[in-house]
gemmi code that builds the backbone of each chain (N, CA, C; Angstrom):
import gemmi

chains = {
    "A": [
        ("UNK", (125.084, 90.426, 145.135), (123.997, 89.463, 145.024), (123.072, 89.595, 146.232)),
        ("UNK", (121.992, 89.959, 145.716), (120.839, 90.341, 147.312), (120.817, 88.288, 148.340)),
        ("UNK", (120.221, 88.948, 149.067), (120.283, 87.544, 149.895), (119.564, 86.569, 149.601)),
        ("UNK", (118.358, 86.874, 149.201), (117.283, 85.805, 148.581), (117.574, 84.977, 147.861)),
        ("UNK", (118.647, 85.505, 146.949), (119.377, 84.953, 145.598), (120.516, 83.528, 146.519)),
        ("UNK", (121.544, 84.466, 147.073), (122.239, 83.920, 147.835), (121.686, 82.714, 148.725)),
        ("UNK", (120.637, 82.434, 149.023), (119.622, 81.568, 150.390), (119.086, 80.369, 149.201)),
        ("UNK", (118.741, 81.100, 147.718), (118.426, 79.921, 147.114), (119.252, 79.192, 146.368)),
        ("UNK", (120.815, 79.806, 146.256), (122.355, 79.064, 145.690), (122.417, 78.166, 146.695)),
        ("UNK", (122.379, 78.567, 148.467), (122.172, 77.653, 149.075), (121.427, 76.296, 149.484)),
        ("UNK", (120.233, 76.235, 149.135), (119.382, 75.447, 149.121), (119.580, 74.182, 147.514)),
        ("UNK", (120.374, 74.749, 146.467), (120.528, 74.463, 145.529), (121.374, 73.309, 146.030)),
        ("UNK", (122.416, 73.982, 146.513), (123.759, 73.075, 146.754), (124.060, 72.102, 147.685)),
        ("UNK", (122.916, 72.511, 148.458), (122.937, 71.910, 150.237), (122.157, 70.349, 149.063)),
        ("UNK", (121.092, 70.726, 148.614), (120.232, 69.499, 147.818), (121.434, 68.215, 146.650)),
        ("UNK", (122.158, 69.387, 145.592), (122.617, 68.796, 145.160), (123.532, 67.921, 145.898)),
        ("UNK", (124.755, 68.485, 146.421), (125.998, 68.170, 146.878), (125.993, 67.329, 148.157)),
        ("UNK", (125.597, 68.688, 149.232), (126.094, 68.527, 150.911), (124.985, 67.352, 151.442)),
        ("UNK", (123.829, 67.053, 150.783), (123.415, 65.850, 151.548), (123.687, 64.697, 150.688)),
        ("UNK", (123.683, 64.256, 149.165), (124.580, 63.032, 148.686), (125.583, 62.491, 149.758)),
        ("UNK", (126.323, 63.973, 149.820), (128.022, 63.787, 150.545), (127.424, 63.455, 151.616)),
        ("UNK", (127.082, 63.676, 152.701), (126.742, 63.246, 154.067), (125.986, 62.018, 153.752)),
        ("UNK", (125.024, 61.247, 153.040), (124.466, 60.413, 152.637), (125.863, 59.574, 152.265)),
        ("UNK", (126.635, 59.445, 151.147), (128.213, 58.727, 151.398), (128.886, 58.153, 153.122)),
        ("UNK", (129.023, 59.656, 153.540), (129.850, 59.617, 154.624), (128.982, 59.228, 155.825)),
        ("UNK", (127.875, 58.987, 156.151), (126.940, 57.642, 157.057), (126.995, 56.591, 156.495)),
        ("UNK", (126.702, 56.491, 155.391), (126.608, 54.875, 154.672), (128.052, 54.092, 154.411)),
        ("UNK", (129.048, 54.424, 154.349), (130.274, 53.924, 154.332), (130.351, 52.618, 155.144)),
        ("UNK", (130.858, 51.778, 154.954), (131.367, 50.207, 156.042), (129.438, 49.968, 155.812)),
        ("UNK", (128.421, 50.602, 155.582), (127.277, 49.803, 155.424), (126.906, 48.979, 154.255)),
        ("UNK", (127.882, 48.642, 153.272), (127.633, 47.610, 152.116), (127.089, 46.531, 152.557)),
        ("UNK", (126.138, 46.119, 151.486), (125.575, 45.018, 151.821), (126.529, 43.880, 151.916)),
        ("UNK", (126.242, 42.800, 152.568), (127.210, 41.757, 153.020), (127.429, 40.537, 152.095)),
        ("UNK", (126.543, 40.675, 151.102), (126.693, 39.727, 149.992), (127.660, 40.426, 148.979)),
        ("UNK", (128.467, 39.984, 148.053), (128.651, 40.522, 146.830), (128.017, 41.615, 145.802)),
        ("UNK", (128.252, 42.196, 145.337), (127.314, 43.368, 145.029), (127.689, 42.645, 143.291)),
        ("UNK", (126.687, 43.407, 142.361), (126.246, 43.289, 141.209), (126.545, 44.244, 140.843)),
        ("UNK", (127.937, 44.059, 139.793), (128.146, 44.558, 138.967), (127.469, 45.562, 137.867)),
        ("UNK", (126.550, 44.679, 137.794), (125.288, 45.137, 136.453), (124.138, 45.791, 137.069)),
        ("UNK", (124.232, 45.753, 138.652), (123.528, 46.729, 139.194), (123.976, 47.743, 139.715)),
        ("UNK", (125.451, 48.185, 140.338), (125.791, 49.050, 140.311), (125.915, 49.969, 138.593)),
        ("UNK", (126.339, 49.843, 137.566), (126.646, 49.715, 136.670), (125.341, 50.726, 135.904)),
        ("UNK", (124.089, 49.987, 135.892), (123.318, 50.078, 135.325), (122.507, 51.609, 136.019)),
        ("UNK", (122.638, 51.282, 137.546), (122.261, 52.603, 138.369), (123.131, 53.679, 137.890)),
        ("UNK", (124.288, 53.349, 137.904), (124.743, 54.872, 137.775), (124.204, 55.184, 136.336)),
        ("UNK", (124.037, 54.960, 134.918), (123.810, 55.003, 133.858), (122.648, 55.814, 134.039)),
        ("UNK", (121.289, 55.178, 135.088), (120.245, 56.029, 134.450), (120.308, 56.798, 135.438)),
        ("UNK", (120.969, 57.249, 136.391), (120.994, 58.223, 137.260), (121.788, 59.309, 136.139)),
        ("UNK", (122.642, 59.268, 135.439), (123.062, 59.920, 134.662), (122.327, 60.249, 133.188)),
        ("UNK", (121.595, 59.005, 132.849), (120.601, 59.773, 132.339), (119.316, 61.012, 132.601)),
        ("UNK", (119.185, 60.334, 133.714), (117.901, 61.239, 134.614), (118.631, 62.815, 134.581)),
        ("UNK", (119.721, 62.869, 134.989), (120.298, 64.256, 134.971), (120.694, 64.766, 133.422)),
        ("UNK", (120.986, 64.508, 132.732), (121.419, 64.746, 131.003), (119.969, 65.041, 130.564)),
        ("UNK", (118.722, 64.277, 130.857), (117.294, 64.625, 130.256), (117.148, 66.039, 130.910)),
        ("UNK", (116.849, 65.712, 132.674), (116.747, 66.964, 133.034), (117.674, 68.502, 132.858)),
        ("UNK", (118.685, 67.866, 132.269), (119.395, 69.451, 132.332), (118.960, 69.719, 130.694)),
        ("UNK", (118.900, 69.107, 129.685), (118.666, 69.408, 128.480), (117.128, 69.789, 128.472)),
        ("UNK", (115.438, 69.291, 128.954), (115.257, 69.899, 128.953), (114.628, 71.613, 129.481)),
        ("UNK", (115.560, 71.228, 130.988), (115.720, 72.955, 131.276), (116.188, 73.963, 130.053)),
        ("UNK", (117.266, 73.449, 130.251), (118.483, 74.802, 128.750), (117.334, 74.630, 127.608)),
        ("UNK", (116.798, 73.476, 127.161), (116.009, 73.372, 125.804), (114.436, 74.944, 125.873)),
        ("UNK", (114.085, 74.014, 127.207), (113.281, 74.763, 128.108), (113.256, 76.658, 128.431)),
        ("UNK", (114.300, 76.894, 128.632), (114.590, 78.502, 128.888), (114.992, 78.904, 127.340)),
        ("UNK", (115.285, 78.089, 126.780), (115.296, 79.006, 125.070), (114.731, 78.635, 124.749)),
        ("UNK", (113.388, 78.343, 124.699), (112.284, 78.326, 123.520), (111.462, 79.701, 124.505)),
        ("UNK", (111.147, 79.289, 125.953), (110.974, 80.268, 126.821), (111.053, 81.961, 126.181)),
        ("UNK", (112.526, 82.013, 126.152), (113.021, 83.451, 126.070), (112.461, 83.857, 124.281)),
        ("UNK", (112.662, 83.240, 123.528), (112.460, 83.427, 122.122), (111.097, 83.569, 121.709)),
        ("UNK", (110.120, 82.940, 122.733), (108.622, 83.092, 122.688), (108.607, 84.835, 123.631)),
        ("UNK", (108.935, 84.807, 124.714), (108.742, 85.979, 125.357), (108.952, 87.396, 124.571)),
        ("UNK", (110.614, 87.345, 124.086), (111.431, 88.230, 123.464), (111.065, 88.333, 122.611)),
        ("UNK", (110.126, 87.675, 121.740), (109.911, 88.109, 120.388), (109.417, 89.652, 120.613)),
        ("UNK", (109.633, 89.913, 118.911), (109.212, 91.634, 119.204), (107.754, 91.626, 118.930)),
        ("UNK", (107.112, 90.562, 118.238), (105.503, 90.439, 118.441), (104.778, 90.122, 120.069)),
        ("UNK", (105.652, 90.130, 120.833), (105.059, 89.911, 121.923), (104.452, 91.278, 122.926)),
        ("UNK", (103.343, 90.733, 123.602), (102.322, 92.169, 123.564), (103.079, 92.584, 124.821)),
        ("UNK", (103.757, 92.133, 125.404), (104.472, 92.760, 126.476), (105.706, 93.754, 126.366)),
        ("UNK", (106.246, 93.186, 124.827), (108.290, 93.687, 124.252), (107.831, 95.406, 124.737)),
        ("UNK", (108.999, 95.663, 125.045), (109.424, 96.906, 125.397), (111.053, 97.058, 124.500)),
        ("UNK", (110.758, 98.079, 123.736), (112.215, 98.371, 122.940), (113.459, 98.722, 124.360)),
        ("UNK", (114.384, 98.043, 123.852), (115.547, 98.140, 124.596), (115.896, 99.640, 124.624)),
        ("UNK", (116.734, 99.939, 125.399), (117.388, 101.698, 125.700), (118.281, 101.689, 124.205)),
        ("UNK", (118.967, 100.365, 123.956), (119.568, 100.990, 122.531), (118.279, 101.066, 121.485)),
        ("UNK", (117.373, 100.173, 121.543), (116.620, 100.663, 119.984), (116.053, 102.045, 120.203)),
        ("UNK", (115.810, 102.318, 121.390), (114.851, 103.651, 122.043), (115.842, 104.528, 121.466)),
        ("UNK", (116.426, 105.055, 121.602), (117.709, 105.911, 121.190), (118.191, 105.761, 119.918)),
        ("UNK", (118.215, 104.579, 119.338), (118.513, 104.776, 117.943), (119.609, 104.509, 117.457)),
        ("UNK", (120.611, 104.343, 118.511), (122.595, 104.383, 118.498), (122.915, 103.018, 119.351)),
        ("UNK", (123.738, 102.641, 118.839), (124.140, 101.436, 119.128), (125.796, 101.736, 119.850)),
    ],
    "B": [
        ("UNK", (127.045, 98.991, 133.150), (125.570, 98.488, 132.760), (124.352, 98.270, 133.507)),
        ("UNK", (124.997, 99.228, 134.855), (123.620, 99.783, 134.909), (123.632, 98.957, 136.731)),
        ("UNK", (122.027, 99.046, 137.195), (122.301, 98.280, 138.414), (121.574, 97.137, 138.357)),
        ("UNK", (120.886, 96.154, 137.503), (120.935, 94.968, 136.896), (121.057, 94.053, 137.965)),
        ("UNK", (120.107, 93.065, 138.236), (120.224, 92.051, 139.036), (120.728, 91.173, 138.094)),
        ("UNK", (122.044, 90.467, 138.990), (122.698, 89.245, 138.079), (122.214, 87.789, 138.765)),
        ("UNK", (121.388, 87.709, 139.528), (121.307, 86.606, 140.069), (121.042, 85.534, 139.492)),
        ("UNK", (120.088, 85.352, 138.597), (119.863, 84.653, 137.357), (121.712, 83.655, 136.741)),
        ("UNK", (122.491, 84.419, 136.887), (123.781, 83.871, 136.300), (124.040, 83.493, 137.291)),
        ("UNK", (124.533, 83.801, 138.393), (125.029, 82.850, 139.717), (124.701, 82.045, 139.887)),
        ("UNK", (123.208, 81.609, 139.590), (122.588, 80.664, 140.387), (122.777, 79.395, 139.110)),
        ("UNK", (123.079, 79.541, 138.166), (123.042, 79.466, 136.701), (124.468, 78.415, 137.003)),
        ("UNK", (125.488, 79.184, 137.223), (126.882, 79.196, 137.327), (126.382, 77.833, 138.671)),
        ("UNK", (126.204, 78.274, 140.084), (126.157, 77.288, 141.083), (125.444, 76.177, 140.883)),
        ("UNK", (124.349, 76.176, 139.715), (123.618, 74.599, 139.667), (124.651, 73.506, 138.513)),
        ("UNK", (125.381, 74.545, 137.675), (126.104, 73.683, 136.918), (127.454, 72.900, 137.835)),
        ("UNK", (127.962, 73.522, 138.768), (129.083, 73.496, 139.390), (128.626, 72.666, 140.087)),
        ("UNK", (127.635, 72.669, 140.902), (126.822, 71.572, 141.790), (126.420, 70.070, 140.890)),
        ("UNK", (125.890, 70.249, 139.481), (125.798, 68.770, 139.130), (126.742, 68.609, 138.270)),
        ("UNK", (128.082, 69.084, 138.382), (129.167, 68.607, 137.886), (129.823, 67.631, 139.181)),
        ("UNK", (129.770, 68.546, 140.299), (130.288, 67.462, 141.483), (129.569, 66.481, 141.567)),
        ("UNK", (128.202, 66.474, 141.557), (127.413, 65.493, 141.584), (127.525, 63.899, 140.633)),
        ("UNK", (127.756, 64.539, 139.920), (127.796, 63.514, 138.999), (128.805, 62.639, 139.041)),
        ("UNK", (130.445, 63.753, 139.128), (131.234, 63.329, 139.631), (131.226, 62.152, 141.021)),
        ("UNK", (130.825, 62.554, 141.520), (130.762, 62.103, 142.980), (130.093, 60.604, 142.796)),
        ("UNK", (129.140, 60.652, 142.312), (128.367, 59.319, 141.694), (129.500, 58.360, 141.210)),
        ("UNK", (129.886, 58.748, 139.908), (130.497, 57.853, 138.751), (131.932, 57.172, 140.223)),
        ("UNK", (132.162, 58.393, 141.047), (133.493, 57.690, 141.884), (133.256, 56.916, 142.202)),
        ("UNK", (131.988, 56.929, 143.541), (131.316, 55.858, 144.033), (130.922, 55.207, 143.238)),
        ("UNK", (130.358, 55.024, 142.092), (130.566, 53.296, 141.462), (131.424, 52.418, 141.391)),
        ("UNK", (132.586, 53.554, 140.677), (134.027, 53.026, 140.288), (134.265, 52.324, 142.068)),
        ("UNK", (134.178, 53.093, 142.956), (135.108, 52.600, 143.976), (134.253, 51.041, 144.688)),
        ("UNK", (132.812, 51.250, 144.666), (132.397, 49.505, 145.068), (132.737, 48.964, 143.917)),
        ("UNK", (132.650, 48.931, 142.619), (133.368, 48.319, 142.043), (134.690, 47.393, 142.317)),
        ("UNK", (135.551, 48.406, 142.369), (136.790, 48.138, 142.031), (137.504, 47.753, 143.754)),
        ("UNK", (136.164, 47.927, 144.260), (136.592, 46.930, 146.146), (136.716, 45.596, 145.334)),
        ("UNK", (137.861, 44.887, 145.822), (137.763, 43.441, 145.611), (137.440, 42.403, 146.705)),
        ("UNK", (136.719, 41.268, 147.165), (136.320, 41.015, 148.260), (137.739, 40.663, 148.742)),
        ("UNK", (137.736, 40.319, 149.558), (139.069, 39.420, 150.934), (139.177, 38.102, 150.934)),
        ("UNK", (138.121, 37.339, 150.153), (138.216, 35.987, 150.095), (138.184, 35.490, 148.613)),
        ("UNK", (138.203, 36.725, 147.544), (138.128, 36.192, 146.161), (138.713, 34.959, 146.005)),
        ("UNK", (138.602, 34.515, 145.084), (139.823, 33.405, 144.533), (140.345, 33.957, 143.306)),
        ("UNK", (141.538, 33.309, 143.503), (142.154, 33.884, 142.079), (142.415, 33.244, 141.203)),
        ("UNK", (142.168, 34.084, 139.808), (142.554, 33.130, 138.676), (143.180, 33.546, 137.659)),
        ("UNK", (144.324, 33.249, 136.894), (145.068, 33.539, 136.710), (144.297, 33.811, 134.774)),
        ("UNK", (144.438, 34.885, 134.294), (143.683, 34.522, 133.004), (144.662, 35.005, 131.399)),
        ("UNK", (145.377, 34.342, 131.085), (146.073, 34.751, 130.087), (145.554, 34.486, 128.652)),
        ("UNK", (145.600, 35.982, 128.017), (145.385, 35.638, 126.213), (146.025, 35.593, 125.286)),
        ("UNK", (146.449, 34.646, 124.528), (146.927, 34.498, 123.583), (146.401, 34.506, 122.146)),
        ("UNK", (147.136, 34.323, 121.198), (146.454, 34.380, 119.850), (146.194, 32.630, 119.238)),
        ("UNK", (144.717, 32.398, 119.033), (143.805, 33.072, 119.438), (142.884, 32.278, 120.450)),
        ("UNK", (143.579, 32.065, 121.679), (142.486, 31.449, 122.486), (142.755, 32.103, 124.066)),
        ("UNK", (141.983, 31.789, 125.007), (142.128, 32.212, 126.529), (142.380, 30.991, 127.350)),
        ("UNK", (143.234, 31.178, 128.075), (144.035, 30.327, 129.410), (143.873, 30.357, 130.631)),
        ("UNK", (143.236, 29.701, 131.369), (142.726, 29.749, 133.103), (143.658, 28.986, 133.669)),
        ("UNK", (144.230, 29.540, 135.076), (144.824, 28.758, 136.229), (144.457, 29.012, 137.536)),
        ("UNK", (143.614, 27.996, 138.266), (142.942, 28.203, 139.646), (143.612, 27.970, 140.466)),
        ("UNK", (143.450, 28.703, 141.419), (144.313, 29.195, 142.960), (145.002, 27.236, 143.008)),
        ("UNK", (144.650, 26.526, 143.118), (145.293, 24.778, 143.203), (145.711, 24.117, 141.786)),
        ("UNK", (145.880, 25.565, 141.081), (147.025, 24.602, 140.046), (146.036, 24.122, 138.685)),
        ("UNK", (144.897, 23.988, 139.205), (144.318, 23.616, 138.041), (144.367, 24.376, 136.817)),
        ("UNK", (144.721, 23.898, 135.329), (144.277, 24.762, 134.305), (143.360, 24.465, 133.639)),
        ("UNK", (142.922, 25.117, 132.450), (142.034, 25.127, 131.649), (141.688, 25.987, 130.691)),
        ("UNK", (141.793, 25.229, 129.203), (141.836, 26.161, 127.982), (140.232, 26.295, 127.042)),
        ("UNK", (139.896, 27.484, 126.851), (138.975, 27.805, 126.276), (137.657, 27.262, 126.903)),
        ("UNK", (137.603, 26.787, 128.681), (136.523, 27.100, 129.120), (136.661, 27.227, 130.511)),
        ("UNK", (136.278, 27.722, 131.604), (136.193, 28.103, 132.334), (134.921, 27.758, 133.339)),
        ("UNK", (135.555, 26.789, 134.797), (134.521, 26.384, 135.466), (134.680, 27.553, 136.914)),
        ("UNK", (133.763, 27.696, 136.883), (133.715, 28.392, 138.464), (132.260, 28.149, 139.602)),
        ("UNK", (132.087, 28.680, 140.558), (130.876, 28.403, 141.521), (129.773, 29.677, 141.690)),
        ("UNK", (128.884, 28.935, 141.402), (127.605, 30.124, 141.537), (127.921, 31.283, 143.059)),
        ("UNK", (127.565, 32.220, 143.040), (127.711, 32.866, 144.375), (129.186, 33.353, 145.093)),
        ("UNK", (129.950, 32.792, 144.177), (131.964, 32.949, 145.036), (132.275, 34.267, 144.258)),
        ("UNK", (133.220, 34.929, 144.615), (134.128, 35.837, 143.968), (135.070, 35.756, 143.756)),
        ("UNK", (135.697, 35.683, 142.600), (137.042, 35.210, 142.160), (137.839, 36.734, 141.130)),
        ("UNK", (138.799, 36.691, 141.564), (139.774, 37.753, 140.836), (140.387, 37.466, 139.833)),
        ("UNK", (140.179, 37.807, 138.370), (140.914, 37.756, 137.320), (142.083, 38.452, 137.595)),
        ("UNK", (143.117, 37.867, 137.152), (145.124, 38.313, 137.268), (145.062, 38.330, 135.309)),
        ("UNK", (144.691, 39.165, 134.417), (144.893, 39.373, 133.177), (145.867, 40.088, 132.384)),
        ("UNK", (146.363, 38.723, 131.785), (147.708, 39.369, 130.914), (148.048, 38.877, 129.761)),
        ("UNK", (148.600, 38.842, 129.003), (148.802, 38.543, 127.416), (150.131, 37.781, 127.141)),
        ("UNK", (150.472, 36.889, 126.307), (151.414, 36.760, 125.913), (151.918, 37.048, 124.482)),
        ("UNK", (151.061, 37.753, 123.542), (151.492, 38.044, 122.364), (151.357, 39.600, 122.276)),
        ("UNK", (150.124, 39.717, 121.660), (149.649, 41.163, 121.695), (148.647, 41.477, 122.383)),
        ("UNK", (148.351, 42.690, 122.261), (146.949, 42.705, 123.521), (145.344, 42.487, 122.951)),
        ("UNK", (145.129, 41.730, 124.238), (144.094, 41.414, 124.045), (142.891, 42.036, 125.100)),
        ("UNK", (141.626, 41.710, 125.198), (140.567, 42.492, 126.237), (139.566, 41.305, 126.417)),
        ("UNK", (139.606, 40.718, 128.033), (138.744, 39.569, 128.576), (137.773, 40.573, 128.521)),
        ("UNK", (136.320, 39.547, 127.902), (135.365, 39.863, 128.613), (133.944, 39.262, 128.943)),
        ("UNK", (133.817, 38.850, 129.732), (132.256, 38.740, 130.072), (131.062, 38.901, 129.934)),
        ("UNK", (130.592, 39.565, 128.680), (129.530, 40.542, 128.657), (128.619, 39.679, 129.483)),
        ("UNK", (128.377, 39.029, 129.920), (126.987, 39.024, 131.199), (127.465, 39.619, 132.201)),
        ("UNK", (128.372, 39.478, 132.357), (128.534, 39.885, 133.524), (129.607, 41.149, 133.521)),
        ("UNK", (129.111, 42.040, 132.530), (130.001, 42.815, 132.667), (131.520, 43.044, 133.046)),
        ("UNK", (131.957, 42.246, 132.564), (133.949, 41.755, 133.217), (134.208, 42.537, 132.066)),
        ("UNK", (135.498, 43.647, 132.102), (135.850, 43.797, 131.008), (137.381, 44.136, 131.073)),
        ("UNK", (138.282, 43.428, 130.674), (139.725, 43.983, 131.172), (140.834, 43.692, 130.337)),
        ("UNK", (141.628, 44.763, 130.113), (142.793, 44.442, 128.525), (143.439, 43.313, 129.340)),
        ("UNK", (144.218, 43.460, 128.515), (144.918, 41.886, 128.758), (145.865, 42.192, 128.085)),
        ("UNK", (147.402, 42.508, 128.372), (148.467, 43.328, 128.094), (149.826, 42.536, 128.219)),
        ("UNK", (150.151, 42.387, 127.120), (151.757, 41.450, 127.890), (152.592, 42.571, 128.249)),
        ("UNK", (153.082, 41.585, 129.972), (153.777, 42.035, 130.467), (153.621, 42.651, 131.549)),
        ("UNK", (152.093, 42.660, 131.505), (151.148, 43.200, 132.852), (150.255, 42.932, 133.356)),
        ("UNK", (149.739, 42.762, 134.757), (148.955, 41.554, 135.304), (147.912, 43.073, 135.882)),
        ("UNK", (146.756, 42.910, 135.133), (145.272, 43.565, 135.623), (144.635, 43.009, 136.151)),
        ("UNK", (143.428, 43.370, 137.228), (142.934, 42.998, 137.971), (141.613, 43.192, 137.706)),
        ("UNK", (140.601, 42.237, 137.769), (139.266, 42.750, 137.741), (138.309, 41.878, 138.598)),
        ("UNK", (137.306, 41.704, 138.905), (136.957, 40.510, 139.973), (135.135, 40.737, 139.179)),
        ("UNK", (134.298, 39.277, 139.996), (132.911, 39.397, 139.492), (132.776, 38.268, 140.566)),
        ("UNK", (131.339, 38.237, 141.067), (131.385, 37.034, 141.472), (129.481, 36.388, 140.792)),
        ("UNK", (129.731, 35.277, 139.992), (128.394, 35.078, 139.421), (127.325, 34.764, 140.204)),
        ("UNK", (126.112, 35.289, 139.579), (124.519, 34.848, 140.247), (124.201, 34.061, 139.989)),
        ("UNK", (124.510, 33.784, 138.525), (123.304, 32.237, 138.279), (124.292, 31.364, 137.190)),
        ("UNK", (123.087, 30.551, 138.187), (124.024, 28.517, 137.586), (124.152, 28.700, 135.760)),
        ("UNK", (124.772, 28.703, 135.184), (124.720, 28.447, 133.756), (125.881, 28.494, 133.083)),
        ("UNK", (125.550, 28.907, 131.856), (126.796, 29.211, 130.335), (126.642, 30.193, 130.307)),
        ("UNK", (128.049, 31.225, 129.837), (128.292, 32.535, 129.466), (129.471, 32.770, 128.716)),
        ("UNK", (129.168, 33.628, 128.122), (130.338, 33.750, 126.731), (131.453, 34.794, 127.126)),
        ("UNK", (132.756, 33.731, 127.333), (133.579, 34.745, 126.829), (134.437, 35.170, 125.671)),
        ("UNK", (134.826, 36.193, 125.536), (135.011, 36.644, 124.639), (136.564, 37.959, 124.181)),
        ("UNK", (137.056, 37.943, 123.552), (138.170, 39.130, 123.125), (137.577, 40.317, 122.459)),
        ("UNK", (138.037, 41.536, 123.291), (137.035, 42.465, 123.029), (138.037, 43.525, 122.717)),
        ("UNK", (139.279, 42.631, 122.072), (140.442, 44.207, 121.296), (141.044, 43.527, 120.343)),
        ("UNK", (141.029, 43.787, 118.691), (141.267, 43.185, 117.995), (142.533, 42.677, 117.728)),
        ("UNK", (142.608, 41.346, 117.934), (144.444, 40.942, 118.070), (144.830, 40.183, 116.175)),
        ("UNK", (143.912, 40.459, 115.388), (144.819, 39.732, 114.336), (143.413, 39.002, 113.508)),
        ("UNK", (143.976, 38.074, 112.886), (142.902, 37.315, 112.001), (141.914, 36.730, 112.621)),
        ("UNK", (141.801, 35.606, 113.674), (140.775, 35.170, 114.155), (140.373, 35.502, 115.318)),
        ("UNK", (140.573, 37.222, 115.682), (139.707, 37.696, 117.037), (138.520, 37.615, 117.236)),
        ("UNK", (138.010, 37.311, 116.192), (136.406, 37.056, 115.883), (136.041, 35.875, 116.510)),
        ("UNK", (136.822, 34.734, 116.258), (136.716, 33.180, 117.074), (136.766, 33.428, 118.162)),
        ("UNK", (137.731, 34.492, 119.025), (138.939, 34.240, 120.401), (137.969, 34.284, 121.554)),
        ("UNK", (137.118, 32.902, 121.642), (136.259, 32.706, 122.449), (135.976, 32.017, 123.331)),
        ("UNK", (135.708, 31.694, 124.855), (135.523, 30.629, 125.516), (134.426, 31.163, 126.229)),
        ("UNK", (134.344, 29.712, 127.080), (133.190, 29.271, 127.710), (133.299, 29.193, 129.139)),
        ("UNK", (132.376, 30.615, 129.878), (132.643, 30.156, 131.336), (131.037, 29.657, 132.109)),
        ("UNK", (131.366, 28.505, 132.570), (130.196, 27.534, 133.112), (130.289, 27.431, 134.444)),
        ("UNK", (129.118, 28.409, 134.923), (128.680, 28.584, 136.173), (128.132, 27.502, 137.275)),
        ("UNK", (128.517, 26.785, 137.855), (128.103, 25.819, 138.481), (127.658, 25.742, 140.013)),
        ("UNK", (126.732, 24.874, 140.692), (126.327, 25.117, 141.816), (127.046, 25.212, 142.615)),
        ("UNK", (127.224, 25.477, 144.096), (128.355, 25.645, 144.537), (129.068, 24.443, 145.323)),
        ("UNK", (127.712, 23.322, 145.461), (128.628, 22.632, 145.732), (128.814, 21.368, 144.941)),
        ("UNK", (128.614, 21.101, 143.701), (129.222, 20.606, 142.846), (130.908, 20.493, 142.498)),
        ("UNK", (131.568, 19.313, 142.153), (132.203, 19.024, 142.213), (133.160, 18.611, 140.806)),
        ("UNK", (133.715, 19.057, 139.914), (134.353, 18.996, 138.496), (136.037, 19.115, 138.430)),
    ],
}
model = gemmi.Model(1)
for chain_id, residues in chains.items():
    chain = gemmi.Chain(chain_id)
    for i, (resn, *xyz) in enumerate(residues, 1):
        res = gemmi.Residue()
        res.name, res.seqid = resn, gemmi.SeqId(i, " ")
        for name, pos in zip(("N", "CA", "C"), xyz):
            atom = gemmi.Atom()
            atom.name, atom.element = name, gemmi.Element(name[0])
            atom.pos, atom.b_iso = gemmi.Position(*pos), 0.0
            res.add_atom(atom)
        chain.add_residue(res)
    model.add_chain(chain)
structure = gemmi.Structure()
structure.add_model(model)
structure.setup_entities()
């Protein structure tokens, strides 16, 4: 895997994961001092989990309509693959 | 197959793996402020039977098919069954907890606002689970009943 690739898995993960987690692990013993809400914890996590289920569906939705518009063989760019070029599968 | 950049799949592979923890990581941290119970709850003892619900407050007091408590306090449901099982619940306030003979569950809430709220059996115990309903009445806090 060249490094560029590698630098942006990093940046991926550092975003997803390693600052949430450090964001947890400062905020800990900082709960608010009243009772917390049920229906607001509750309700946050829901559309935070929605927000991610929209966005990942439509990426994936997103990269296959993508590829199927590109790949078509009417497309003025298609280049026959090395197997159609050849003829043998 | 050739010398083919695969990076496209790694990175593919690391964003799924990344908002799988993520997500993970979330749903824990709910569960876990959740399921903190405060240090000063009060407790109340909440048993279901067929077909009504049973309260006993930390001083002995009981009370059948309604339920007084104080705006702003946190109190710990102790939920358990004496027939078959049953499921307290709160829907305002999101309380939701089986109710199992023979076993004492734990769930806690502490209410926002002064009023009426329905409770309710939310696992079907028999003919009139549909009725198996009471009344919990939120009161100021320093009111006196």
């Amino acid at each position: 895997m060249p490094l560029n690739s590698l630098l942006c898995l990093f940046f991926v993960l550092v975003i997803l994961i390693i600052i949430p987690a450090a964001d947890y692990v400062f905020a800990a013993g900082d709960e608010p001092a009243g009772y917390l809400d049920r229906r607001v914890v509750i309700w946050n996590l829901f559309y935070k989990m929605m927000t991610v289920a929209f966005t990942v569906g439509s990426v994936v939705s997103g990269t296959i309509i993508w590829i199927c518009w590109r790949f078509r063989e009417s497309h003025p760019k298609a280049t026959p693959t090395p197997y159609e070029k050849q003829g043998v599968w | 197959m050739g010398h083919h950049s695969n990076w496209p799949e790694w990175l593919y592979v690391g964003v799924v793996i990344a908002l799988m923890c993520w997500v993970g990581g979330e749903a824990w941290n709910a569960e876990r402020l959740i399921e903190h119970i405060p240090a000063d709850a009060e407790i109340i003892k909440v048993t279901g039977q067929q077909w009504f619900w049973s309260f006993e407050h930390e001083d002995g007091t009981k009370e059948i098919g309604v339920l007084h408590v104080k705006v702003g306090k946190a109190y710990k449901f102790e939920v358990t069954a004496k027939d078959v099982d049953h499921s307290f619940n709160i829907h305002d306030y999101v309380v939701l907890m089986d109710a199992v003979p023979g076993r004492i569950n734990t769930v806690w809430f502490a209410p926002m606002e002064v009023g009426e709220n329905a409770i309710q059996c939310k696992e079907y115990c028999g003919l009139i689970h549909y009725n198996m309903r009471a009344k919990l009445i939120v009161e100021e806090a320093d009111s006196t009943s």
